[in-house]
C-alpha positions in Angstrom: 8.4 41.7 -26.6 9.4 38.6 -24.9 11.3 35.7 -26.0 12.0 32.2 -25.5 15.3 31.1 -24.1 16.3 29.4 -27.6 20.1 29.6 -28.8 20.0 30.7 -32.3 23.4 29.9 -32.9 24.7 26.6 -32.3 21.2 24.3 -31.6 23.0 21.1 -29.6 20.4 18.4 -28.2 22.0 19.5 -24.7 20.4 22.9 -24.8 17.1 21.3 -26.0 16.8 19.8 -22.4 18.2 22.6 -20.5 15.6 24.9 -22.8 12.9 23.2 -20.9 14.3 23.8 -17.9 15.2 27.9 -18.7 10.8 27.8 -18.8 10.9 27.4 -14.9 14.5 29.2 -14.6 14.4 32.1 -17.4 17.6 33.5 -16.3 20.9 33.2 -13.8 19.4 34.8 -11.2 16.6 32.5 -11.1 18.5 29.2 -12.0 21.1 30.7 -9.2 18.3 31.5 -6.5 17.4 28.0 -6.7 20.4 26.1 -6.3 21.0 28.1 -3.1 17.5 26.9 -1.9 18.0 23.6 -3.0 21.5 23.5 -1.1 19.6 24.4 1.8 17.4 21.9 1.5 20.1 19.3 1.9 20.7 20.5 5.4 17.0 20.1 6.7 16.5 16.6 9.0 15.2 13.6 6.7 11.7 13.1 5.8 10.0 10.2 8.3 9.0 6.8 6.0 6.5 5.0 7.3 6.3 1.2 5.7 2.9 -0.9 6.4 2.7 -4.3 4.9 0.0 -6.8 4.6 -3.6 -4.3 5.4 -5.5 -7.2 3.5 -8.7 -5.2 3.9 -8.5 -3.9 7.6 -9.7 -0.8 6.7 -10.3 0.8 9.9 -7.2 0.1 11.5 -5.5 1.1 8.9 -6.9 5.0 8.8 -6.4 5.2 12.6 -2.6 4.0 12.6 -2.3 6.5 9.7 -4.3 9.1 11.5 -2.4 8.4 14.9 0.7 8.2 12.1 1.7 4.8 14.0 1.8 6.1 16.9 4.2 8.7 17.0 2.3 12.0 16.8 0.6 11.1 20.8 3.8 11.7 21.9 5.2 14.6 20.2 1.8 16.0 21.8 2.4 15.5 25.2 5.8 16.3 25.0 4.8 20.1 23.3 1.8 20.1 25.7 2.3 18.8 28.7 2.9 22.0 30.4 -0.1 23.9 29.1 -2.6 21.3 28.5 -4.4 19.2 31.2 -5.1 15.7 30.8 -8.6 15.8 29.5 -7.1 18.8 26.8 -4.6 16.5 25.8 -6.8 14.0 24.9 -9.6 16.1 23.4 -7.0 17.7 21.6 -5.1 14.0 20.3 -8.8 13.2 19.5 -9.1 16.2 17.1 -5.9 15.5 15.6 -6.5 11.8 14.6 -10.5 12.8 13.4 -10.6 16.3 13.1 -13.3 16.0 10.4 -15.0 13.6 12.8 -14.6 15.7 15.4 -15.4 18.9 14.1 -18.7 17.5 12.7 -19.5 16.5 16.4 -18.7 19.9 17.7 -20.9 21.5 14.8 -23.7 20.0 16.3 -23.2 20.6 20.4 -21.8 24.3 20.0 -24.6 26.2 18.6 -23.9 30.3 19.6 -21.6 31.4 17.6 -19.3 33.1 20.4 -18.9 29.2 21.2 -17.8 28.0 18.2 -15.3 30.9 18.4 -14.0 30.2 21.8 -13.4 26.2 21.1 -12.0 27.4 17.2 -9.6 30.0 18.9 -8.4 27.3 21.7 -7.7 24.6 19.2 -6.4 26.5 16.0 -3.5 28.4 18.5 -2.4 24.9 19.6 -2.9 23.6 16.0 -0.8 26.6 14.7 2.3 25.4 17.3 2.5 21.8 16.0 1.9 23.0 12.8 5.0 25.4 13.1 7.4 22.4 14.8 6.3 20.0 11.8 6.7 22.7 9.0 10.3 23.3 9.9 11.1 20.0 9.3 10.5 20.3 5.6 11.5 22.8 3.3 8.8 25.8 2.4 8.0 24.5 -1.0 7.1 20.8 -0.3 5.2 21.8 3.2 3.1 24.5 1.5 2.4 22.1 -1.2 0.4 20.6 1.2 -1.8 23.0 2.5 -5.2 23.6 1.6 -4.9 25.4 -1.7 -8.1 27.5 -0.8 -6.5 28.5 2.3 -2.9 28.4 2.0 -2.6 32.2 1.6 -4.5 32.3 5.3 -2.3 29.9 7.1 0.8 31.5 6.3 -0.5 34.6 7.2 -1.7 32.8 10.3 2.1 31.0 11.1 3.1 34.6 12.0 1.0 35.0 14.6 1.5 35.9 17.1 4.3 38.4 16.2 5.0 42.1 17.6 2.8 43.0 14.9 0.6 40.2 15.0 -1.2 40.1 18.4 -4.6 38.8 19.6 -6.5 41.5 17.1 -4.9 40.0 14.1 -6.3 36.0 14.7 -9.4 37.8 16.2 -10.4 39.3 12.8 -9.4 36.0 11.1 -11.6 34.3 13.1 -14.9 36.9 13.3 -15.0 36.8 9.9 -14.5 32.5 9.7 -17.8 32.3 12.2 -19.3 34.7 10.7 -19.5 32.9 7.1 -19.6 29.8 9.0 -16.2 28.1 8.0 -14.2 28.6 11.6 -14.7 24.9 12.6 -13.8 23.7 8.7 -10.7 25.8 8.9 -10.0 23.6 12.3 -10.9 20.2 10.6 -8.1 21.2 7.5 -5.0 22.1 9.8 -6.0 18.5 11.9 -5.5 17.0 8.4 -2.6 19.2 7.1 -1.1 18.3 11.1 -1.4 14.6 10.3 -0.3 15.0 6.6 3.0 16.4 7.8 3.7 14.1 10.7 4.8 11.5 8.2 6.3 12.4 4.6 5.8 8.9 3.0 3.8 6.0 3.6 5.0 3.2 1.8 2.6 0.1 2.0 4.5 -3.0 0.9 1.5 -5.0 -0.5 -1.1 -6.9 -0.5 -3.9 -4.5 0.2 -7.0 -7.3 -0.2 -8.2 -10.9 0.9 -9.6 -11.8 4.6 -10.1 -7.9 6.0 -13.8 -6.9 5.5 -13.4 -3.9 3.1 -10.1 -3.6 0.7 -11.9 -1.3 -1.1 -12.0 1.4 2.1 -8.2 0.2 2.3 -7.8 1.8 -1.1 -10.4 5.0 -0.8 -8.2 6.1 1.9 -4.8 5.8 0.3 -5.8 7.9 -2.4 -6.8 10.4 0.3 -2.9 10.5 1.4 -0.4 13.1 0.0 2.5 11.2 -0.6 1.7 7.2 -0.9 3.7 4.4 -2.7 2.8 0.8 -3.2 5.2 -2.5 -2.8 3.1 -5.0 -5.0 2.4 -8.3 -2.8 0.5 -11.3 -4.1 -2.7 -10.8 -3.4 -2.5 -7.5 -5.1 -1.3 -9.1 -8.6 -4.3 -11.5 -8.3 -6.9 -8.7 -8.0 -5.4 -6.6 -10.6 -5.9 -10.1 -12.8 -9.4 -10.0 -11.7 -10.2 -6.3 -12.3 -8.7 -7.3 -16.1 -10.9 -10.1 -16.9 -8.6 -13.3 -15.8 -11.0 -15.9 -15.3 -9.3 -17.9 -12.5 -8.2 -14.9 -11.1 -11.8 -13.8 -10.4 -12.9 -17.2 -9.5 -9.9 -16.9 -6.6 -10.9 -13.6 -5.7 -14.8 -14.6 -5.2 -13.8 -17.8 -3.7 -11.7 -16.1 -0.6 -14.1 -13.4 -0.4 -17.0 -16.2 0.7 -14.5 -17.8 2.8 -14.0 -15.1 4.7 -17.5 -13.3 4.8 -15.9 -10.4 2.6 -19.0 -10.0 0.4 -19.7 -6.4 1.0 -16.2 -4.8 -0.9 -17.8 -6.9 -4.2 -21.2 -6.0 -4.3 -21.5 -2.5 -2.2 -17.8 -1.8 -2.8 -17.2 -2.9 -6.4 -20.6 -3.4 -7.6 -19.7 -7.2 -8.6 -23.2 -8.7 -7.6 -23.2 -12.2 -6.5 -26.6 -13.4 -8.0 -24.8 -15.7 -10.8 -23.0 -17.4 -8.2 -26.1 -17.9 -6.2 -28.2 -19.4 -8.7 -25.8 -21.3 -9.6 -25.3 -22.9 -6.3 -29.5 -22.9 -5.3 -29.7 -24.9 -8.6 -26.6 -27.2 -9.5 -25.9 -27.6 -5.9 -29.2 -27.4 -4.1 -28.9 -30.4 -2.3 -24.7 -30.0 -1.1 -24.1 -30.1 2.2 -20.6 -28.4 1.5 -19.6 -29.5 4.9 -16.0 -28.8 4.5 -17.1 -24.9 2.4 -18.9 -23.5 5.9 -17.6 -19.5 5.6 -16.2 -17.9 9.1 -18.2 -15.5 10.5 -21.8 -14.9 9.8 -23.7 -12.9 7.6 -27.2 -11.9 6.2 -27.3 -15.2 3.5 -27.2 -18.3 5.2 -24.5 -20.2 5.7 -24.9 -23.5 3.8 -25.8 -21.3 0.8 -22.1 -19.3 1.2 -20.4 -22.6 1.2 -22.3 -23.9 -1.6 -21.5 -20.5 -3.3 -17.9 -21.0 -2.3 -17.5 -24.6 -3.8 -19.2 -24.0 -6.9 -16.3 -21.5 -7.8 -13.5 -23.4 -6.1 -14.7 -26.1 -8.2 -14.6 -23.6 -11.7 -10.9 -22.4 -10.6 -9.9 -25.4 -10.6 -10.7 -26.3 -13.9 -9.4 -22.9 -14.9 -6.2 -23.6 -13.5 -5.9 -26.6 -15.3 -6.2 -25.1 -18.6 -4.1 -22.2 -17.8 -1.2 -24.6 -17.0 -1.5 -26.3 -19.8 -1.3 -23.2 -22.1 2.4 -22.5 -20.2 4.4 -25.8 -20.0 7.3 -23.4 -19.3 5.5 -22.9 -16.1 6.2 -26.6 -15.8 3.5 -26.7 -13.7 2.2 -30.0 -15.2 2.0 -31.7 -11.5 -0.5 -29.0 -10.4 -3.0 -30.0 -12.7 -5.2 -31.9 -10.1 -8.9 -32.6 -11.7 -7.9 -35.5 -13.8 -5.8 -36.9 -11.3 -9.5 -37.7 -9.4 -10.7 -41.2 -9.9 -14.4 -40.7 -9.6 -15.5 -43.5 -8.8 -13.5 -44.4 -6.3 -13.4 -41.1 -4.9 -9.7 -40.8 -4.9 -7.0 -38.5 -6.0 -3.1 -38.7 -6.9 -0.8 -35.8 -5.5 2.7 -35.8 -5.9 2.4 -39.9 -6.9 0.1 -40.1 -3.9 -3.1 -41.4 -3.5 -5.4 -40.3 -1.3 -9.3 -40.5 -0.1 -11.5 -37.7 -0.8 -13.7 -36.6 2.0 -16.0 -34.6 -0.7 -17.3 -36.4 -3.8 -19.9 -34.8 -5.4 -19.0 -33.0 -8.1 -22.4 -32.4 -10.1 -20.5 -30.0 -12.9 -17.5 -32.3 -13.5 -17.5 -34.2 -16.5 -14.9 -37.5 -15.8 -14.1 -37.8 -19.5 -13.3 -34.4 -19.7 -12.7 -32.3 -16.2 -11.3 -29.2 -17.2 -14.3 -28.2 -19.0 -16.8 -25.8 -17.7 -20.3 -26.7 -17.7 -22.8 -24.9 -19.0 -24.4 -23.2 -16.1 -20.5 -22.6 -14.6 -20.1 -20.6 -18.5 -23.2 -18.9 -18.2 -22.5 -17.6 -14.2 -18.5 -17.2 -15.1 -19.6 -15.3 -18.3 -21.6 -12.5 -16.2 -19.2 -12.1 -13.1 -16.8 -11.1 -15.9 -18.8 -8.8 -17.2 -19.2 -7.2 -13.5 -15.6 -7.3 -12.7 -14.3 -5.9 -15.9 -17.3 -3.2 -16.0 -16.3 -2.2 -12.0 -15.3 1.5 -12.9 -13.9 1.9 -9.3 -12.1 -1.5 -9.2 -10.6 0.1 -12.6 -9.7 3.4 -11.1 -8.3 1.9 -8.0 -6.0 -0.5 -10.1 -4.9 2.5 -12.2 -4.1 4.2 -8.8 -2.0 1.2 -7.7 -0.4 0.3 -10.8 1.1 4.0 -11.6 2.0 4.5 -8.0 3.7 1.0 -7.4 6.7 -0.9 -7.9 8.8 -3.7 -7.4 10.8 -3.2 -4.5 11.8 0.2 -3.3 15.2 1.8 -1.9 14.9 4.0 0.9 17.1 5.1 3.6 19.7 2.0 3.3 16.6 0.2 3.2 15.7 -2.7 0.5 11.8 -2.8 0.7 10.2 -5.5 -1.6 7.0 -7.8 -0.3 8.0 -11.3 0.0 11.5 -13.3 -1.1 14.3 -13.0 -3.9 13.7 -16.6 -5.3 16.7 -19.2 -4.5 17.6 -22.7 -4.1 19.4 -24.7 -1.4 23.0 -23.3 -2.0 21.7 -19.4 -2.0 21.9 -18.5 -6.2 19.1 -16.6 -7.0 16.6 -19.0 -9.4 15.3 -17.8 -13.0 12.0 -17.2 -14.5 11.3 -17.2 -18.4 9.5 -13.8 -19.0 9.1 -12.3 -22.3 11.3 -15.5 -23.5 14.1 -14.7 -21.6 15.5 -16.3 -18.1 15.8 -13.5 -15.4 16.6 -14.0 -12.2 17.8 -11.7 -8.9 17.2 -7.8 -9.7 16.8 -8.6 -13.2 13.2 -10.8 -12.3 12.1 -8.2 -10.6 12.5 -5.3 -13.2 11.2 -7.3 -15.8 8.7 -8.2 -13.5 6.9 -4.6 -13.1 7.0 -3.9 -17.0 4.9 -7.0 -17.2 2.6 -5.5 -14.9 2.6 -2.1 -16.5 1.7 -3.6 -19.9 -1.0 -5.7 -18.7 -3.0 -3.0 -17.2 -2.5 -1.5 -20.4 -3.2 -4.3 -23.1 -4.8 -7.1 -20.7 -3.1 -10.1 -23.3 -3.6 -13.4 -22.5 0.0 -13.8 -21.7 0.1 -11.2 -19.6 -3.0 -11.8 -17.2 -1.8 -15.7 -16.8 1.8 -14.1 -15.5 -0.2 -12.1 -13.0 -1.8 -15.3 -11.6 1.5 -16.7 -12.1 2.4 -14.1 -9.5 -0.2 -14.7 -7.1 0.7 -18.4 -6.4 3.7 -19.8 -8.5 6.5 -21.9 -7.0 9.3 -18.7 -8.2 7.4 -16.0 -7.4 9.0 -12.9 -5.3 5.6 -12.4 -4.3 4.6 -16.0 -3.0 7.4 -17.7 -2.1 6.2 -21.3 -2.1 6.2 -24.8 -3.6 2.2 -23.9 -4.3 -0.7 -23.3 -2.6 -2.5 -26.2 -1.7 -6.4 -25.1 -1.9 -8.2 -27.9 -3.6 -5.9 -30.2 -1.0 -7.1 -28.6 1.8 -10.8 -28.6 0.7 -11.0 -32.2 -0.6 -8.4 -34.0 1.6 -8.8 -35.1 5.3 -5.6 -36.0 4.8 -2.8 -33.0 6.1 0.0 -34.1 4.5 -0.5 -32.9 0.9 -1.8 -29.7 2.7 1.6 -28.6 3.0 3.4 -25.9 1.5 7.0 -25.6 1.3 8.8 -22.0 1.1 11.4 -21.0 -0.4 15.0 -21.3 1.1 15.0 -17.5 1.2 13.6 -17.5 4.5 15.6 -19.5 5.9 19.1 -17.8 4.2 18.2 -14.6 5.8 19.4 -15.3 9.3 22.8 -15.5 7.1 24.5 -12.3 7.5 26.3 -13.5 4.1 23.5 -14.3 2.4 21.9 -11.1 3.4 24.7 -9.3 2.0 24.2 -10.7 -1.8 20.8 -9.9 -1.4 21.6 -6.1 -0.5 24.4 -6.4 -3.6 22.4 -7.2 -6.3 20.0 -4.6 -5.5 22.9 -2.0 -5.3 22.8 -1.8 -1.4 26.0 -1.0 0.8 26.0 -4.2 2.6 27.9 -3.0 5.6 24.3 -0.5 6.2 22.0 -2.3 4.1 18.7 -3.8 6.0 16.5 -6.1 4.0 12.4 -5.1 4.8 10.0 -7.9 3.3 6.4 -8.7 4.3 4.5 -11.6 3.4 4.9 -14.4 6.4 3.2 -13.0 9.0 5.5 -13.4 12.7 3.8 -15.2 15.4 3.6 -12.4 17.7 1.8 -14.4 20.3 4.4 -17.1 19.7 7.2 -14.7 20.9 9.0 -15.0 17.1 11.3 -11.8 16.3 10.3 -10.1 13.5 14.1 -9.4 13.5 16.3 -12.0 12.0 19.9 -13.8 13.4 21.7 -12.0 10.9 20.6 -8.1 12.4 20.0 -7.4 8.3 16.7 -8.5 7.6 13.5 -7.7 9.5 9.7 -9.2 8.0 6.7 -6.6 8.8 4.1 -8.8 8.3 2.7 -8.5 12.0 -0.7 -10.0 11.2 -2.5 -7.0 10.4 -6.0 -8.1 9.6 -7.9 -10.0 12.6 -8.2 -13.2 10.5 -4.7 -13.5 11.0 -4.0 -12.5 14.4 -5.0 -8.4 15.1 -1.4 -7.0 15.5 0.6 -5.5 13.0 3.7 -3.6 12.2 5.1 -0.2 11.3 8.5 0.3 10.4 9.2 3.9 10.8 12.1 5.4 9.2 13.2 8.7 11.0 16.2 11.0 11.3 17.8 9.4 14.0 16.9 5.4 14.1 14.7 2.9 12.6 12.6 1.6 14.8 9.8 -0.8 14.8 5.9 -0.3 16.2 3.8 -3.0 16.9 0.3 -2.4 16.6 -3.0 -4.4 18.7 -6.1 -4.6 18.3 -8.3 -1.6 17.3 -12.0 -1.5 18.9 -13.4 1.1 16.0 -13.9 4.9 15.5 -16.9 5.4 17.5 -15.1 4.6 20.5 -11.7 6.7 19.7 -14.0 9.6 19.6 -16.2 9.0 22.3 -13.6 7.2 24.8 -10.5 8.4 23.4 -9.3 4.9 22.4 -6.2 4.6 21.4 -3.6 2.1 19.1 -0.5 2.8 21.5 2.1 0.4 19.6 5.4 -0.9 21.5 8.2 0.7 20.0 11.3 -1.6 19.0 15.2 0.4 18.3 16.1 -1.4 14.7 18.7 0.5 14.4 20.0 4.1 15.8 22.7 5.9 14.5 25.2 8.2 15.5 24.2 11.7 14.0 20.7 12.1 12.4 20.6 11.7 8.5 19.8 14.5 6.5 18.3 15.2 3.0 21.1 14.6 1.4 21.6 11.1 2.6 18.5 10.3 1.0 17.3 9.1 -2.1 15.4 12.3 -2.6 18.3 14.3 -1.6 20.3 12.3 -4.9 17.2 13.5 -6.4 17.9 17.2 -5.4 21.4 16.3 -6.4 20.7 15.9 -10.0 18.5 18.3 -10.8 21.4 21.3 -8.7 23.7 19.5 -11.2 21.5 20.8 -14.5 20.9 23.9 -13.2 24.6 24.3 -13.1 24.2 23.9 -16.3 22.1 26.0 -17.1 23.7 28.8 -15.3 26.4 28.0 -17.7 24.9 28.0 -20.6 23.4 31.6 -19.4 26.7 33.1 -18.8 28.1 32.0 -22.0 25.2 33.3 -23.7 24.5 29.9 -25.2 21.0 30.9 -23.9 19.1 34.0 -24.0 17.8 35.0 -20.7 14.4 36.3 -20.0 13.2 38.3 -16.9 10.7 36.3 -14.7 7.0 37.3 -15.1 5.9 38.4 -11.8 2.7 37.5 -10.2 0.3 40.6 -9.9 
């Protein structure tokens, strides 16, 4: 009869843990096997990291730099390839590796005999099987096999061995007769173009904000969740739609607001299922007769324009008013000079900023009451009250928070690399500046920690509190994620006027051409200075302008390359490999249709951060400290065996 690995003689809350582990390990052997492998392990070459920042809704760019994986799987092709493949092989070959399914479904429908279909499968899976061989030995067995296509994982390593003494043409041959026979040969060659890609880069690590001016963040966020091994910096404009997707009034109003701006409808009401028609009424009633000059959307789009912008001031206007009260519910904000629709003379049609007046170029403010401007009217109640509803009843807006919430962070340590979105909040003289959370002041590390339990519990138990600090997030003067004085909307809208349009950042980004600075950044975060590189997003780098996304100091570097086409159609990948860091630089993308008809490509220009003088392994990872650890309680366990502190058990094999 079999047995647990229990110690019957002296229980001790150690051997309660290492009982849990004796299920996976039941004996010496087992727990010894695996420290060997695990040792191993430590040897093999680094996984690549691939960091992306600021997507804000370019969704199909994004899927081909990860399908290309930024650029660095065209070469490892030609390099394999160039002796047996042609030119146009190469490329029909790349083409099926960035959109094998794609691809495949094009092929489906030109080769028709099935002695076709076997011809092209045979062709592509043999080259297929040699990448897949080169990228497979990169990783170790368990974590590459993980990734296979559970259906046919027992295939493809079958397949790996071929060709072999053994293992000649009539051994794929069968495979294959059989696969086009039951129609799945070309499926087979669409899963190893996935499992290729899949493998080419071990972690993408996007280091936020995911939404705002793209066309579809929702598509941003389907195909995430497609990838195997994905984790999320929070940015700004993420914290505002989580605040959104939970209910937060002004959050929502925010969110709507850019989204007409920018044309964006399409993630809301086809993407999200947030219909518009509130907002519409609202402005074809209250403001039928606005010529919201100075609200005119960019682009066009199916609804015409002067009804967008009326759209779009009608719940600028309700934000505002929002805002207001929200700062007033958290003087510790002391926010109190942000608080702009009482400072609005009406009937002079002026405003005070910052002691300031100035003339409004807009003065028609139908839903304002002068005697009491913070409150809604109640048509902007009524509209406000059903896009609510929509947002917080958005079951894939829900899902796709969840997603990002339980696969996100802070900041992120990887490879002597300190990865957080936008600043560590400062003043003039370098110290790090506090924010009252949870009553107490935290600044440097300490801000952001206390930070992502905020988070976590808001998603949870969407309190009042809570939902306020996420807008708090998206725009406040010492916020990590925003890194500014404040954001001057309702000056920009109102005021001809630039001067109050101005917003002033932090002195972060000015320190971090300081190598000194730089170092008590990389401190506080528990970074070996002497190695340490600081990786932010957030301010995009004027490319065209010929500004360094590199700073002075050789220690900080900002990815924020202007992804989306609103802000200038580059971008950046910092790709973290065995033997440098280096930095691709991404233009414009035309669209799928073409990369499959006319093979076009994102080639990026490729920037040396850093290269070092023998490549890194495993073990001078953070996973490898990972694998550390858990080789440490196995030791333990293998004592605890040996001592007969634990009864050992034979393992079960599989029939």
């Amino acid at each position: 009869m079999q047995t647990t690995s229990h110690s019957f003689k002296r229980p001790k809350a150690d051997l309660s843990i290492l009982e849990l582990l004796a299920l996976q390990f039941p004996n010496a052997d087992a727990a010894i096997a695996e420290t060997a492998r695990l040792a191993a392990v430590q040897t093999l070459p680094k996984g690549v990291v691939h960091v992306i920042s600021d997507i804000h809704g370019e969704d199909k760019k994004l899927q081909h730099v990860i399908n290309n994986a930024s650029g660095t799987l065209r070469p490892l092709v030609e390099d394999m390839f160039a002796g047996s493949m042609t030119g146009p092989e190469l490329e029909e070959f790349l083409k099926l590796t960035f959109y094998p399914a794609e691809v495949t479904k094009r092929v489906g429908e030109t080769l028709t005999q099935p002695e076709e279909i076997r011809t092209y499968s045979l062709r592509m899976l043999m080259s297929q099987l040699e990448l897949l061989r080169y990228l497979v030995s990169n990783f170790s067995l368990r974590l590459a096999t993980n990734l296979f296509p559970a259906e046919y994982r027992e295939l493809l390593l079958e397949m790996m061995h071929a060709p072999s003494t053994e293992r000649g043409p009539e051994f794929i041959g069968a495979i294959l007769d059989e696969l086009v026979r039951r129609g799945k040969a070309l499926h087979l060659v669409h899963l190893l173009g996935r499992l290729i890609r899949n493998l080419a880069v071990d972690e993408l690590i996007i280091a936020g904000d995911l939404w705002d001016r793209g066309p579809r963040g929702d598509r941003v966020m389907d195909y995430l969740q497609l990838q195997p091994n994905v984790e999320f910096i929070w940015g700004n404009h993420d914290m505002l739609w989580l605040a959104a997707s939970l209910g937060h009034e002004a959050a929502i109003c925010t969110v709507l607001r850019v989204s007409l701006r920018y044309r964006r409808i399409g993630q809301l009401d086809e993407g999200y299922s947030v219909p518009l028609t509130p907002l519409e009424n609202l402005a074809r009633t209250v403001y039928a007769d606005d010529p919201a000059e100075f609200f005119m959307p960019k682009g066009q789009g199916m609804r015409p324009n002067e009804v967008v912008a009326r759209m779009q001031k009608a719940v600028a206007i309700i934000q505002f008013k929002l805002e207001g009260q929200m700062i007033e519910r958290n003087p510790h904000w002391e926010l109190e000079h942000r608080r702009l629709m009482h400072r609005i003379n009406f009937q002079e049609g002026t405003i005070e900023i910052d002691g300031q007046t100035y003339a409004l170029r807009d003065t028609n403010f139908p839903t304002v009451d002068p005697e009491n401007p913070y409150q809604l009217s109640e048509e902007e109640s009524a509209c406000l009250h059903r896009l609510k509803h929509s947002f917080l009843n958005s079951q894939k807006l829900r899902e796709q928070m969840r997603y990002m919430v339980g696969h996100g962070s802070m900041y992120l340590k990887r490879d002597d690399c300190l990865i957080f979105h936008g600043c560590v909040p400062v003043d003039e003289e370098g110290n790090f500046l506090p924010v009252t959370i949870d009553q107490k002041s935290v600044a440097g590390r300490a801000m952001f920690e206390e930070i992502e339990t905020v988070v976590r519990r808001a998603f949870v138990n969407s309190e009042q509190a809570d939902l306020d600090f996420l807008w708090y997030l998206w725009s406040g003067p010492r916020s990590p994620l925003f890194g500014k004085d404040r954001i001057a909307t309702l000056e920009r809208d109102f005021i001809a006027d630039k001067k109050p349009h101005h917003e002033t950042k932090n002195t972060y980004f000015t320190l971090i051409h300081e190598t000194e600075f730089c170092d008590k950044v990389l401190l506080e975060f528990g970074m070996e200075p002497d190695c340490g590189l600081i990786v932010n997003g957030h301010v995009p780098v004027k490319v065209e302008a010929g500004e360094s996304p590199l700073k002075r100091s050789g220690k900080a570097i900002t990815i924020d390359g202007a992804f989306s086409e609103a802000y200038g159609d580059y971008g950046y990948t910092l790709v973290l490999e065995t033997d440098r860091i280096v930095l691709a630089q991404h233009s414009h993308f035309e669209s799928v249709e073409a990369a499959i008809r006319d093979g076009v490509d994102i080639i990026p220009h490729v920037q040396n951060i850093r290269v070092f003088d023998s490549p890194r392994r495993t073990r001078d990872t953070e996973r490898g400290q990972r694998i550390g650890f858990r080789m440490e309680m196995l030791e333990r366990l293998i004592e605890a065996y040996q001592e007969n502190r634990l009864h050992e058990r034979p393992v079960v094999s599989r029939p």
